[in-house]
VOGUKOL-903504 format. One line per field, with one value per residue: residue number from 1; residue in three letters; x, y, z of N, C-alpha, C in turn. Coordinates in nm, 3 decimals, padded with zeros to 5 digits. Each point is the difference from the previous one (the first is absolute). Layout:
<sites>
k (NUM,...) $
r (ALA,...) $
n.xx (X,...) $
n.yy (Y,...) $
n.zz (Z,...) $
ca.xx (X,...) $
ca.yy (Y,...) $
ca.zz (Z,...) $
c.xx (X,...) $
c.yy (Y,...) $
c.zz (Z,...) $
</sites>
This chain:
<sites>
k (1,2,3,4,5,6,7,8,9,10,11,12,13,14,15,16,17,18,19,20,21,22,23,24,25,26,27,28,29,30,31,32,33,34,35,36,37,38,39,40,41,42,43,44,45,46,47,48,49,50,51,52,53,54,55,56,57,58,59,60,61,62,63,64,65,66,67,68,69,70,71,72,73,74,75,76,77,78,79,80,81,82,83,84,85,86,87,88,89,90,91,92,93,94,95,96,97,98,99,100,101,102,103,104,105,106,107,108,109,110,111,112,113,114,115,116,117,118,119,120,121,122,123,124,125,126,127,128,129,130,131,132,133,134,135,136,137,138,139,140,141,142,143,144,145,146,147,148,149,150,151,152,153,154,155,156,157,158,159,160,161,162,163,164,165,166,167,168,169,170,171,172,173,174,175,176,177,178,179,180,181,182,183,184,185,186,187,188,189,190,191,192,193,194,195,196,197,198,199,200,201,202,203,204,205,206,207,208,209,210,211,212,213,214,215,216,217,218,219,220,221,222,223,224,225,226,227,228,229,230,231,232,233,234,235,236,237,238,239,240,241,242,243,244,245,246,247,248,249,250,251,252,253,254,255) $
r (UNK,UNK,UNK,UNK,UNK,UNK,UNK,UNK,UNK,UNK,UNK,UNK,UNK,UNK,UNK,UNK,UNK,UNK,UNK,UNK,UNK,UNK,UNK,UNK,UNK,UNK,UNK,UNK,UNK,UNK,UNK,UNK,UNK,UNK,UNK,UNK,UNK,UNK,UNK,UNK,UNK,UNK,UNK,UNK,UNK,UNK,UNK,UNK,UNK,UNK,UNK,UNK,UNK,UNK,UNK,UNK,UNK,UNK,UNK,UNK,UNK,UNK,UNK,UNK,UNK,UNK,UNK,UNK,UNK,UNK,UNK,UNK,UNK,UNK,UNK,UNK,UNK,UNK,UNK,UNK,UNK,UNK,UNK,UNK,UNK,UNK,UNK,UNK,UNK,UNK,UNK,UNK,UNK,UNK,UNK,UNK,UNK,UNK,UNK,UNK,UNK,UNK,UNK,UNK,UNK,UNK,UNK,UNK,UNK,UNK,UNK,UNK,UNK,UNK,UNK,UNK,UNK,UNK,UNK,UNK,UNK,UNK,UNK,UNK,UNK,UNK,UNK,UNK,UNK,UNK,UNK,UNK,UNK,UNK,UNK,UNK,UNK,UNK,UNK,UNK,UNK,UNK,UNK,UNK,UNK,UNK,UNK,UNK,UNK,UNK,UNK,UNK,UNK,UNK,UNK,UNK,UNK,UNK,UNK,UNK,UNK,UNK,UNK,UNK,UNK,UNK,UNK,UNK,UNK,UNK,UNK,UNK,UNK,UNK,UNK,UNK,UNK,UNK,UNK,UNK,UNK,UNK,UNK,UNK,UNK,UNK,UNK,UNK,UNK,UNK,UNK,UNK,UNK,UNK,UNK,UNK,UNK,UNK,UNK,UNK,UNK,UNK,UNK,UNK,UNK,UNK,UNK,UNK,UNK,UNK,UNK,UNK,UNK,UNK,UNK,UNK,UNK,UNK,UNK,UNK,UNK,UNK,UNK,UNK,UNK,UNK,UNK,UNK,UNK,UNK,UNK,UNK,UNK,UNK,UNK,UNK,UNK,UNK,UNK,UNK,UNK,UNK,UNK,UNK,UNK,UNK,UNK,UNK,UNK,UNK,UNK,UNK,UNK,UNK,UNK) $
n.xx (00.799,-00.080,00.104,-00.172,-00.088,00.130,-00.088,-00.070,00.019,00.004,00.038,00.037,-00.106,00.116,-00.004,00.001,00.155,-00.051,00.051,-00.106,-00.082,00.148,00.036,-00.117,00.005,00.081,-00.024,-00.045,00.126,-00.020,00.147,00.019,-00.048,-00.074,00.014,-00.086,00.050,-00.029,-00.095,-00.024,-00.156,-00.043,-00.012,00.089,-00.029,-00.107,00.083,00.000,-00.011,-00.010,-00.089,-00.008,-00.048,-00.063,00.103,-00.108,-00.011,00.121,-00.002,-00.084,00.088,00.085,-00.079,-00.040,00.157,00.040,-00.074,00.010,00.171,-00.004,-00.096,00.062,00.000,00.144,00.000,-00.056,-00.080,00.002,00.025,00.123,00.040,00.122,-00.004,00.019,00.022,00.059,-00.018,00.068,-00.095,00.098,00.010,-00.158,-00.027,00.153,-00.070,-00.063,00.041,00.061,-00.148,-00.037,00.099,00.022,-00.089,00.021,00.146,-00.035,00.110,00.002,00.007,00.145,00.043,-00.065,-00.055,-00.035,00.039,-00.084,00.136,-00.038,00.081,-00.056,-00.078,00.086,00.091,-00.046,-00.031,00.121,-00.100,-00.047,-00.037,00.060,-00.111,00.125,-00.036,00.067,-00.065,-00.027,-00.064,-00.118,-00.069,00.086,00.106,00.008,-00.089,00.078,-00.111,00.058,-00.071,-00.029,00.045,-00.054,00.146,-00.022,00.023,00.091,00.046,-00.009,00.130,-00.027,-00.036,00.125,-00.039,00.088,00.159,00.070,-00.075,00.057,00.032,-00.054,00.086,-00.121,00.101,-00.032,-00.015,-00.034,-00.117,-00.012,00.091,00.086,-00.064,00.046,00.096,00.018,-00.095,00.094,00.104,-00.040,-00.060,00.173,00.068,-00.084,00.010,00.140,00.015,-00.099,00.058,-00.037,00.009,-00.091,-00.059,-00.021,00.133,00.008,00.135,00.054,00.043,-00.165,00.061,00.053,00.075,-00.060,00.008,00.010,-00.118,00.044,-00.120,00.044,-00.081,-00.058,00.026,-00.134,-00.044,00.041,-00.014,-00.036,00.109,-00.041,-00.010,00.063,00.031,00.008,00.077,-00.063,00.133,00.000,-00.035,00.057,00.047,-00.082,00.125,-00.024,-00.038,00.038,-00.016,-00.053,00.046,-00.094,-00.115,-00.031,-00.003,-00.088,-00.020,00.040,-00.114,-00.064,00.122) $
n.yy (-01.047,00.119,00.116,00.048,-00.135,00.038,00.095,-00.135,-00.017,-00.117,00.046,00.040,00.103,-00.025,00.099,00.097,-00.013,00.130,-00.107,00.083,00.004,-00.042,00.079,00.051,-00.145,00.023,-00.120,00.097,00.061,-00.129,00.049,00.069,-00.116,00.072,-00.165,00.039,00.013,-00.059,00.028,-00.102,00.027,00.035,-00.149,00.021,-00.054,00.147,00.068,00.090,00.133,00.129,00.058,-00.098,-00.094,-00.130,-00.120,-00.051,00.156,-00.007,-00.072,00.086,00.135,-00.092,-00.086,00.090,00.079,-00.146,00.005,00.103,00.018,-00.089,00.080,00.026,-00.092,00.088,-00.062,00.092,-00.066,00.055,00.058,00.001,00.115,-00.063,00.156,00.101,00.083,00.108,00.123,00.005,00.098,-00.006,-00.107,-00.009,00.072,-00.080,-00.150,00.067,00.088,-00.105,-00.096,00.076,00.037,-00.159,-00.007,00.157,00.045,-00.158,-00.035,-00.081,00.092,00.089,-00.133,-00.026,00.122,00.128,00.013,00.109,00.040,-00.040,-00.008,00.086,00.054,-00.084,00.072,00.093,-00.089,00.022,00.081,-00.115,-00.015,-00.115,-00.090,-00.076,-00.052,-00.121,-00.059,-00.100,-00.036,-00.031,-00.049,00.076,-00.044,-00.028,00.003,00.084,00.089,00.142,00.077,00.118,00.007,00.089,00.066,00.086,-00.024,-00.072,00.085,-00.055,00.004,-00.109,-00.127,-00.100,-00.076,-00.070,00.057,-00.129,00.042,00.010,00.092,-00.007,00.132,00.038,00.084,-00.145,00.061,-00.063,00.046,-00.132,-00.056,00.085,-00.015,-00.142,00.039,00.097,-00.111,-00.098,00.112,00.076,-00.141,-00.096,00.143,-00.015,-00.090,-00.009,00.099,-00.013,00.005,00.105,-00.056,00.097,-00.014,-00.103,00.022,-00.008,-00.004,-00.090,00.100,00.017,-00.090,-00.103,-00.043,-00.101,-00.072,00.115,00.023,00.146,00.056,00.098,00.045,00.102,00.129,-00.004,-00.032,-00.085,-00.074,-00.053,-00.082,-00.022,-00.095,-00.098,-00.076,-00.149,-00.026,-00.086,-00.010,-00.124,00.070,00.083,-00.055,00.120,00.050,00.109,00.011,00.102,00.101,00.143,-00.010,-00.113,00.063,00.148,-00.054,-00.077,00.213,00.063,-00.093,00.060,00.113) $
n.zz (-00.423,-00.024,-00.067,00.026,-00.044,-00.074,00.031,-00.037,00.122,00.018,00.166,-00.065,00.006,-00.012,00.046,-00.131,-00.077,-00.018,-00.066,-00.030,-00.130,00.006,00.056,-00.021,00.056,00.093,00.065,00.129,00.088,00.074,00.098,-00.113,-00.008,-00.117,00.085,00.036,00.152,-00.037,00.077,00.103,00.031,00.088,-00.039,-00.108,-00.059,00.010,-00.070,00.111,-00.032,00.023,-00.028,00.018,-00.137,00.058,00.032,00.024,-00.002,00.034,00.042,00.102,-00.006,00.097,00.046,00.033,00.014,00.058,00.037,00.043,-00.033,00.003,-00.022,00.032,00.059,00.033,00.078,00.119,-00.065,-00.145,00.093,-00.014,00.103,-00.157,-00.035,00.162,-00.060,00.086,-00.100,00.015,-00.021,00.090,00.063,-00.015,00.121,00.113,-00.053,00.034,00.097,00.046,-00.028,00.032,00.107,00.010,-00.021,00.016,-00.006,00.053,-00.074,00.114,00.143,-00.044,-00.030,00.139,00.084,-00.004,00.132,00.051,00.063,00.080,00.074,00.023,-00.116,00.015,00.071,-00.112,-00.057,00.081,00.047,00.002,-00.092,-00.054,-00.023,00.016,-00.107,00.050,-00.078,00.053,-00.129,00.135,-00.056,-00.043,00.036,-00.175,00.042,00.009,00.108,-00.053,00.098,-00.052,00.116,-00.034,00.125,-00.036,-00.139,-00.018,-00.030,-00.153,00.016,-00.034,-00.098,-00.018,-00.133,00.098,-00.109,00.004,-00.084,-00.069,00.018,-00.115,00.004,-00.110,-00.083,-00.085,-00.035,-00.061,-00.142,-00.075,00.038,-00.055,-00.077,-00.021,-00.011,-00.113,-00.064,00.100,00.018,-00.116,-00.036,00.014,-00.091,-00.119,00.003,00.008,-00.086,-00.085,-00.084,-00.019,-00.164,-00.018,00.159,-00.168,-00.009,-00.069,-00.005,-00.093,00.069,00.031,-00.040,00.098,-00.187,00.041,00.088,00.024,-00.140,00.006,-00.009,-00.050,00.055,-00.067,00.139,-00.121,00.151,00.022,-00.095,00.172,00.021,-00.024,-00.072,00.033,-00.016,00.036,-00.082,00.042,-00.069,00.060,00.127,00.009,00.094,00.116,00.045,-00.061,00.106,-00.058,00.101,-00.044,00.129,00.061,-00.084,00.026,00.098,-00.026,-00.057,00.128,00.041,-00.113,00.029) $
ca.xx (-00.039,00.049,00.067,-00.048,-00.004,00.151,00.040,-00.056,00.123,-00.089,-00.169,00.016,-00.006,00.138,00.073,00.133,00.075,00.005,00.129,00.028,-00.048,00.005,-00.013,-00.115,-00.054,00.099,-00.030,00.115,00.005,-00.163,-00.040,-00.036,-00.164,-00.092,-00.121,-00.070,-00.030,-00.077,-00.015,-00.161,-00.090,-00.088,-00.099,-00.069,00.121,00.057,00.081,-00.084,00.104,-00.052,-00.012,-00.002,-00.089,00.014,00.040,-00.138,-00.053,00.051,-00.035,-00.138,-00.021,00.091,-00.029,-00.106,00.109,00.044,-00.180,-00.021,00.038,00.026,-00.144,-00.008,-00.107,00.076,-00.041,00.147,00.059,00.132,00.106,00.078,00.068,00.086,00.021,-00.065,00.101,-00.064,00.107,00.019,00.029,00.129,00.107,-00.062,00.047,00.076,00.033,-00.082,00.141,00.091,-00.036,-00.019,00.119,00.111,-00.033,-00.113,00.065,00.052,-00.071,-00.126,-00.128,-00.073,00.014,-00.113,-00.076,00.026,-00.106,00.038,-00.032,-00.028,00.069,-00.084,-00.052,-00.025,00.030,-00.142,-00.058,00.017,00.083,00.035,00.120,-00.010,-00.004,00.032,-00.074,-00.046,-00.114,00.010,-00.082,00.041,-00.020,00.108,00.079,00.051,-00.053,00.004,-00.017,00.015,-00.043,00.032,-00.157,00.017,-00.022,-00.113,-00.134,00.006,-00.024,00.015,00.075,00.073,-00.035,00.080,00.014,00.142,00.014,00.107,00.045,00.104,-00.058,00.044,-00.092,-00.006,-00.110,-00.047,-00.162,-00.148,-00.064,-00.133,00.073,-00.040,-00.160,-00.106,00.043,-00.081,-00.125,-00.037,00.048,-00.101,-00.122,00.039,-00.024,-00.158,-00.061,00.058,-00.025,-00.098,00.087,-00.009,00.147,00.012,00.136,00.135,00.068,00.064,00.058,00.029,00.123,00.052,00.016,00.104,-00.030,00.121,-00.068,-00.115,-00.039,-00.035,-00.055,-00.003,-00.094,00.067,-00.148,-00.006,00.009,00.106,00.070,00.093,-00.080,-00.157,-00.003,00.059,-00.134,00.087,-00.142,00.067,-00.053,-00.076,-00.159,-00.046,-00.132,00.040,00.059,00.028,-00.067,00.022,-00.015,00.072,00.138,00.058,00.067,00.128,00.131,00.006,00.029,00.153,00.034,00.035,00.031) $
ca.yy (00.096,00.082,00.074,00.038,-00.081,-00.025,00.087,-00.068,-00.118,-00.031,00.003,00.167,00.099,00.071,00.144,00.002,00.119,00.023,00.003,00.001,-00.119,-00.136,-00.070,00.100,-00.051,-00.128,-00.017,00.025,-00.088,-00.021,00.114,00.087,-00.026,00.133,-00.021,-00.015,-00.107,-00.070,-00.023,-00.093,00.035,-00.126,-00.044,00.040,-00.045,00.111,00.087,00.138,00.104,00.096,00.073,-00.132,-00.077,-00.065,-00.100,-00.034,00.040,-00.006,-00.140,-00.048,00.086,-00.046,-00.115,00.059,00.041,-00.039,-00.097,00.143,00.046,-00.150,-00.067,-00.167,-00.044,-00.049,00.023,-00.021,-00.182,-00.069,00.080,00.042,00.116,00.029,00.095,00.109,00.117,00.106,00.074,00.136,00.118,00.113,-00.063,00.024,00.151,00.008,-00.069,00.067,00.101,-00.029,-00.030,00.129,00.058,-00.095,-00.052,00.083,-00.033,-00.110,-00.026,-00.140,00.075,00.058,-00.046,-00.074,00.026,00.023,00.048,00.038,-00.072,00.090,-00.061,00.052,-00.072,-00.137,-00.022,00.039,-00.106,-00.162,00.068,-00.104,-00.114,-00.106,-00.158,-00.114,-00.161,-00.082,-00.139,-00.181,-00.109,-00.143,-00.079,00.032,00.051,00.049,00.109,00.126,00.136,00.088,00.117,00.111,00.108,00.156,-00.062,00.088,-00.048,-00.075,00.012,-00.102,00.029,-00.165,-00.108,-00.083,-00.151,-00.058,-00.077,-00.041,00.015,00.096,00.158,-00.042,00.088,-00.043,00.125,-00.017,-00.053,00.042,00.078,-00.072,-00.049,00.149,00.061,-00.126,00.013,00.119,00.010,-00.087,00.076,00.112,-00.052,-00.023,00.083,00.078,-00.066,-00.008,00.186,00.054,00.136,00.047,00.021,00.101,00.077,-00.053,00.010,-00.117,-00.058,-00.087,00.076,-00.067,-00.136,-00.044,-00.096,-00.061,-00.155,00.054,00.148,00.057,00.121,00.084,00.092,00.156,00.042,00.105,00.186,00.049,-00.074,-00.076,-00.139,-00.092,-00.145,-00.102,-00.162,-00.115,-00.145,-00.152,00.043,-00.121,-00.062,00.110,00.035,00.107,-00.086,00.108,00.210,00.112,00.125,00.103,00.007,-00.114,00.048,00.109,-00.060,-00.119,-00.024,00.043,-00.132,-00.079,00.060) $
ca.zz (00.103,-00.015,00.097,00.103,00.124,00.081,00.121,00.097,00.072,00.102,00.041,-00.001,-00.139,-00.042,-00.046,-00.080,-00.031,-00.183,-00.043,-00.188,-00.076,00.007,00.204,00.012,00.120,00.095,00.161,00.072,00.117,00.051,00.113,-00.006,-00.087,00.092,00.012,00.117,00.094,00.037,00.117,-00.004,00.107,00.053,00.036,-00.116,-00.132,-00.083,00.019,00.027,-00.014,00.000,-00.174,-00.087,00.054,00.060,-00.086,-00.050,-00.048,-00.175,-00.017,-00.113,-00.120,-00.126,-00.026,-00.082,-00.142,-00.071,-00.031,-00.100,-00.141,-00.029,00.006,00.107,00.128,00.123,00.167,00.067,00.103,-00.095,-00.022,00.111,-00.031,00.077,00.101,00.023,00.039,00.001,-00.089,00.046,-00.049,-00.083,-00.128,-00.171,-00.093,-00.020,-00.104,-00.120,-00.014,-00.088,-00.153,-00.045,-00.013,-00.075,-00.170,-00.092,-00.125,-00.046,-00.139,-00.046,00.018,-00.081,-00.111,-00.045,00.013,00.074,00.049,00.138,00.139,00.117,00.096,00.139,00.000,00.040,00.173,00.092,-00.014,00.099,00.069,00.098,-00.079,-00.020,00.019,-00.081,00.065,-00.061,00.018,-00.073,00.006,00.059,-00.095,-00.096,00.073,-00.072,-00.034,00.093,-00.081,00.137,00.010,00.058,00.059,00.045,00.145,00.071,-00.038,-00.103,-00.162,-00.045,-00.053,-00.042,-00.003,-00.068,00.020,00.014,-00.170,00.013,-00.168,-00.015,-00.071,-00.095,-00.089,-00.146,00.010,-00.130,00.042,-00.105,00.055,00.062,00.114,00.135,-00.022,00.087,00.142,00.074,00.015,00.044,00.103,00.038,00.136,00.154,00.118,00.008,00.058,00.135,00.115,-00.002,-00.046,-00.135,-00.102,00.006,00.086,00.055,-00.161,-00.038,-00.155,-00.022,00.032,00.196,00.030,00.007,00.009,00.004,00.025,00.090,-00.027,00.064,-00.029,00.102,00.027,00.099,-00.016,-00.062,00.036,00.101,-00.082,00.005,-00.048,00.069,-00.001,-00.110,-00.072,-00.030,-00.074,-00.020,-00.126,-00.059,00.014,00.018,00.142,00.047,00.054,00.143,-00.009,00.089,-00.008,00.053,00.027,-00.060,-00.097,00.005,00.017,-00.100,-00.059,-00.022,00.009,-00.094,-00.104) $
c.xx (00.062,00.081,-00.057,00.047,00.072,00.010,-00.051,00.104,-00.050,-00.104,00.027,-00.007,00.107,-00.007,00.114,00.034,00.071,00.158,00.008,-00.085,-00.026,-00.047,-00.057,-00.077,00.107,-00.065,00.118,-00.033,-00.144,-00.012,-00.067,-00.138,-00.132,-00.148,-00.076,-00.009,-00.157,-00.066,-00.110,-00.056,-00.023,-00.138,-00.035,00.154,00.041,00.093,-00.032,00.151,-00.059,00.027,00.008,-00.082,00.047,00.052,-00.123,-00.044,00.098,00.011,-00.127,00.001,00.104,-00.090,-00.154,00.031,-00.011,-00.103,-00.065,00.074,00.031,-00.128,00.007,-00.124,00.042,-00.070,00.126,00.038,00.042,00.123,00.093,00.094,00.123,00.107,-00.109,00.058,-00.003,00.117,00.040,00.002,00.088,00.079,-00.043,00.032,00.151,00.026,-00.086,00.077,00.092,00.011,-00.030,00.115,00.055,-00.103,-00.104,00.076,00.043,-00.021,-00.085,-00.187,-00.065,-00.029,-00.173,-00.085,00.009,-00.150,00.052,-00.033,-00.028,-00.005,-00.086,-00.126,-00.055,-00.014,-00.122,-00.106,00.046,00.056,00.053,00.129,-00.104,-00.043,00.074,-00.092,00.034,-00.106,00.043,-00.108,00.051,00.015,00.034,00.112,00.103,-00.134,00.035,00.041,00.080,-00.046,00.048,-00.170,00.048,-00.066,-00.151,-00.174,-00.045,00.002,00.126,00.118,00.115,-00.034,00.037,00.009,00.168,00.000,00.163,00.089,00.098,-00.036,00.091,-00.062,00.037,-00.107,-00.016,-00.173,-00.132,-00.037,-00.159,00.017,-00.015,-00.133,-00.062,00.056,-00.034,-00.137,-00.030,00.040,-00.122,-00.129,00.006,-00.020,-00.164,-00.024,00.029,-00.001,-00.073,00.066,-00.059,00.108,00.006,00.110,00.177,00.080,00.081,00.010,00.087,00.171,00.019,-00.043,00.132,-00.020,00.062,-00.045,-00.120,00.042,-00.037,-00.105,-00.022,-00.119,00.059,-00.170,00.022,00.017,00.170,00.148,00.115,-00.069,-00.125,00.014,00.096,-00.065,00.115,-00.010,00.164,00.003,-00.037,-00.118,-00.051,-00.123,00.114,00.055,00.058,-00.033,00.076,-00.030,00.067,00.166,00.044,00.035,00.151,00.126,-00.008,00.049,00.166,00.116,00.087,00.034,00.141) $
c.yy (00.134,00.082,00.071,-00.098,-00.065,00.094,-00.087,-00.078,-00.072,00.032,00.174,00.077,00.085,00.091,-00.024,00.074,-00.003,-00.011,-00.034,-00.095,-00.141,-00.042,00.090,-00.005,-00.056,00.079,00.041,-00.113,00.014,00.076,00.101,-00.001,00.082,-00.089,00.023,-00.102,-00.081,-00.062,-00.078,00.090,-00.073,-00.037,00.029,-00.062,00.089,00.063,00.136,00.087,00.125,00.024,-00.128,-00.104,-00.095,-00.120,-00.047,00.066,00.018,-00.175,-00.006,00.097,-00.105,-00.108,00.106,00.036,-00.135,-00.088,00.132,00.003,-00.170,-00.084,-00.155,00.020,-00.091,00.019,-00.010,-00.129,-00.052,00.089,00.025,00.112,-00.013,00.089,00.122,00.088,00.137,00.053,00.187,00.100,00.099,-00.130,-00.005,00.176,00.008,-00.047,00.091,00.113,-00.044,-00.007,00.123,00.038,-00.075,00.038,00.064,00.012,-00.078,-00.028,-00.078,00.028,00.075,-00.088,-00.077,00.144,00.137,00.067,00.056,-00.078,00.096,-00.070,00.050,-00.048,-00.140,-00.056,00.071,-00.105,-00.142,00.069,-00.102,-00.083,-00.087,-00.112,-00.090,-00.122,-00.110,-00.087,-00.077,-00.054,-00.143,-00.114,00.060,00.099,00.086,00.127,00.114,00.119,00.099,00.096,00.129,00.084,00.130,-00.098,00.081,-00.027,-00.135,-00.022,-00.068,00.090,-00.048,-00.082,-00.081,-00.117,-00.032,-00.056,00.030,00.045,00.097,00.098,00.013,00.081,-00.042,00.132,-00.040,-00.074,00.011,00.085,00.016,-00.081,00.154,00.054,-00.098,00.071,00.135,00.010,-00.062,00.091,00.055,-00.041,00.011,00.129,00.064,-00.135,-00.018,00.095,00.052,00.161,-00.012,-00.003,00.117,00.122,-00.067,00.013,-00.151,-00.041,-00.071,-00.011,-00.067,-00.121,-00.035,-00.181,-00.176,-00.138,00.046,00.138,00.101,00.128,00.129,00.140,00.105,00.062,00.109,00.176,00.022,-00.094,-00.085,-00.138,-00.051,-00.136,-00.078,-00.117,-00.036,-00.118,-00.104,-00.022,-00.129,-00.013,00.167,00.064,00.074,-00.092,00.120,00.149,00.062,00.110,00.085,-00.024,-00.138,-00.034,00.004,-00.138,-00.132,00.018,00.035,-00.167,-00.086,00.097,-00.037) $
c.zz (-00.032,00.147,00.086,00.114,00.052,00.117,00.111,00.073,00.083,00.022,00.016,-00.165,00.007,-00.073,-00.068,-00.032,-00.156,-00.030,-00.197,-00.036,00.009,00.126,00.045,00.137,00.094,00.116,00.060,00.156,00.065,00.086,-00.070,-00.086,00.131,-00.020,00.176,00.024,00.045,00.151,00.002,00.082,00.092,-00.028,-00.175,-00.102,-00.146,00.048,-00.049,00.021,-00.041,-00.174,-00.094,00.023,00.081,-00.059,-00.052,-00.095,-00.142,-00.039,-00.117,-00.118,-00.114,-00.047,-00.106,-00.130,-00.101,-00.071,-00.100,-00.113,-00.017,00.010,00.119,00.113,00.118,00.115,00.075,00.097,-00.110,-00.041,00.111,-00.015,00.070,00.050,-00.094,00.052,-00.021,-00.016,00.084,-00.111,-00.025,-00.048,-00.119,-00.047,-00.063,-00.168,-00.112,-00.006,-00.106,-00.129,-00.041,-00.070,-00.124,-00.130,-00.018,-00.135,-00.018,-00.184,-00.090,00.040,-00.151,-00.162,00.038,00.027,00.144,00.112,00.164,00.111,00.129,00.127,00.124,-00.080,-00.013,00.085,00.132,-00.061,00.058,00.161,00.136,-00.059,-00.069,00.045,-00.103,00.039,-00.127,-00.014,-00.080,00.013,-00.009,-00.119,-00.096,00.083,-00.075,-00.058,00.112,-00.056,00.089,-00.030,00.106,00.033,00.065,00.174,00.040,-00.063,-00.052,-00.148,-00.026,-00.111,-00.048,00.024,-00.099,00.028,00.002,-00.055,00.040,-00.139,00.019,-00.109,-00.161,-00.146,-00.132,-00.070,-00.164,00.046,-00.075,00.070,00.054,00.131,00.108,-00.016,00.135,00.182,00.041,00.013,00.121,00.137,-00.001,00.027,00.126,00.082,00.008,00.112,00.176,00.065,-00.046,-00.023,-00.198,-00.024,-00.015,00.052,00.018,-00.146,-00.031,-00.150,-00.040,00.024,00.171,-00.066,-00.025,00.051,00.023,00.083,00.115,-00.065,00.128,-00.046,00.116,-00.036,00.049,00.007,-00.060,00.042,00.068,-00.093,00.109,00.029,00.072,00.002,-00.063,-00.037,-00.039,-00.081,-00.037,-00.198,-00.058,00.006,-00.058,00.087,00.061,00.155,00.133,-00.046,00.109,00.037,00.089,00.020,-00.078,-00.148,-00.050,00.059,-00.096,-00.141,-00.020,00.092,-00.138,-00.075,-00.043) $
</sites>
């Protein structure tokens, strides 16, 4: 499991605090976790809150995410969600402050690849926060995915298969071996976002590699990151995507 989804605790999306490299992610005390309260309606089993969707309605964008970049054909009577959680917006501006601050001259940023960040603009693209969700499929209980949804539209800004593996870099690697994996990123994304290779840069510099290769995308006009792609390096199937912010933090997750 990588160090993003250690910000997860329980039944709460934990906010964290930047203490260096190694420990890039620690959960602080639960008083102070910036999830919304949750209220029932009457007479209705969604959960409704002004500027965000409804628990339902990110239910079905996750169960749509994950039948979409994992080609599956889940329904939602084989699946169960076990949490749903809603992320506050300045604790994400606060952690992107920071990373800013801690590791624009960090020296390992600059040894794989460099690119701009822009902290408002990211944050004017989630201006609600966050959806965390997990799903489990029923009849494979060891299959579970998590996803991240922009709270206001649903867009699909993480989606990772849960890999208990431990993060294990190896930067000797053929070169027909990285040819098979960058050909296999750059379908995933013509195909999943429907984004031209075109408006995107990428070279053999953003990959970082290791028991789950990572590839990273920058956009060509504005050079900060756009996508990551994840791949399991046995099977070599794509095993998690990221974007925009999520990105940006998955990839200073594993620096």
């Amino acid at each position: 499991m990588n160090k993003l989804i250690r910000m997860v605790i329980g039944a709460a999306f934990v906010m964290v605090s930047l203490t260096g490299c190694e420990g890039l992610f620690n959960g602080i005390a639960k008083d102070k976790v910036m999830v919304k309260k949750i209220t029932k309606e009457p007479n209705t089993n969604e959960v409704q809150y002004e500027g965000v969707l409804s628990q339902d309605a990110v239910k079905t964008v996750s169960l749509n995410a994950v039948n979409k970049y994992y080609d599956k054909k889940l329904t939602i009577d084989e699946v169960q969600f076990n949490e749903l959680l809603a992320v506050d917006q300045a604790k994400l501006r606060d952690l992107l402050d920071r990373v800013e601050k801690k590791y624009k001259s960090y020296p390992r940023v600059r040894e794989m690849f460099t690119f701009k960040m822009d902290t408002e603009a990211e944050l004017d693209k989630i201006p609600s926060g966050l959806f965390y969700v997990t799903l489990i499929h029923d009849a494979n209980p060891k299959e579970v995915f998590d996803i991240v949804v922009n709270a206001r539209d649903g867009e699909v800004l993480r989606i990772n298969i849960v890999d208990q593996s431990p993060v294990v870099y190896n930067d000797v690697i053929s070169d027909p071996l990285m040819d098979e994996f960058i050909g296999v990123a750059n379908r995933f994304i013509q195909e999943k976002t429907n984004e031209s290779l075109s408006q995107l840069t990428f070279d053999k510099k953003q990959i970082r590699w290791g028991i789950r290769p990572e590839l990273y995308y920058l956009d060509r006009t504005n050079q900060e990151l756009k996508y990551s792609v994840q791949f399991q390096m046995a099977t070599k199937q794509v095993v998690g995507f990221s974007k925009d912010v999520m990105a940006l933090l998955q990839y200073y997750s594993e620096s």
